[in-house]
C-alpha positions in Angstrom: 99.0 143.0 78.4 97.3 143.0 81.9 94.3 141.0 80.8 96.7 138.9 79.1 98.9 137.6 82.3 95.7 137.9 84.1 93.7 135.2 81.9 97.2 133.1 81.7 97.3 133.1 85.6 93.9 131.8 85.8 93.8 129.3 83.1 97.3 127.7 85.1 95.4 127.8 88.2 92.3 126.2 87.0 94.5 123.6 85.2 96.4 123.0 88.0 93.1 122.4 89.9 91.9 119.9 87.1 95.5 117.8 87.5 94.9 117.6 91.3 91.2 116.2 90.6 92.6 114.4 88.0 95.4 112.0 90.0 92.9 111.7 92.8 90.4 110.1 90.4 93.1 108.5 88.7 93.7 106.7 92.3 90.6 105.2 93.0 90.4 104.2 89.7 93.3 102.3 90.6 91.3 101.5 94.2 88.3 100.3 92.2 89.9 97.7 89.6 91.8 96.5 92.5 88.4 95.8 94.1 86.8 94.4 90.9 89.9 92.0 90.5 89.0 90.7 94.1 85.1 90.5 93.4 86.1 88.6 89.9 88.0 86.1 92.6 85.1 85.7 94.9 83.1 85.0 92.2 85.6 82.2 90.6 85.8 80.4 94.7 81.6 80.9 94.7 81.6 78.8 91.8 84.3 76.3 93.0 82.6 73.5 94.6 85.3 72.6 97.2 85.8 76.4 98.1 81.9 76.1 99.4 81.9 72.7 100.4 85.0 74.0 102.8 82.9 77.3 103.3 79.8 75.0 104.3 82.2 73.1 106.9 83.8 75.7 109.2 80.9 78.3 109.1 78.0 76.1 109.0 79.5 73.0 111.0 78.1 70.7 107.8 79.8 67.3 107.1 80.0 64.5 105.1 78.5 61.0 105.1 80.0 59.5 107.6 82.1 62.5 108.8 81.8 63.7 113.1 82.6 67.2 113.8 84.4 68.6 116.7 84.3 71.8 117.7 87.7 72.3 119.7 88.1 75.9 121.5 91.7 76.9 121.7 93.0 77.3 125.1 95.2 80.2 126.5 98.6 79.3 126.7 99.4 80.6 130.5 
């Protein structure tokens, strides 16, 4: 009867142990698709050609034909 209660006790823990690991996993799982679903995004803009041609403008300071660029800092409103 001892061994009994003694191997139930042990199998709850250890179960209860495996449910813990389990909902952690089970949350970045959750982290990771969310992640993927932005990646799948990026990839869609990458292959967008406005989305780069917009990229190419404000990071690279490119332009086109017949297009001036002016870089304008933004001033402190005091």
């Amino acid at each position: 009867m001892v061994i009994t209660i003694f191997t139930l006790h042990s199998q709850n823990s250890v179960l209860e142990q495996k449910l813990e690991k389990k909902q952690l996993l089970e949350k970045e799982m959750a982290k990771l698709e969310l992640m993927e679903r932005d990646l799948y995004d990026e990839i869609a803009n990458l292959n967008n050609l406005e989305y780069i041609s917009e990229i190419a403008r404000r990071d690279y300071f490119l332009s086109k034909p017949g297009e001036i660029i002016f870089k304008v800092t933004p001033t402190s409103s005091d």
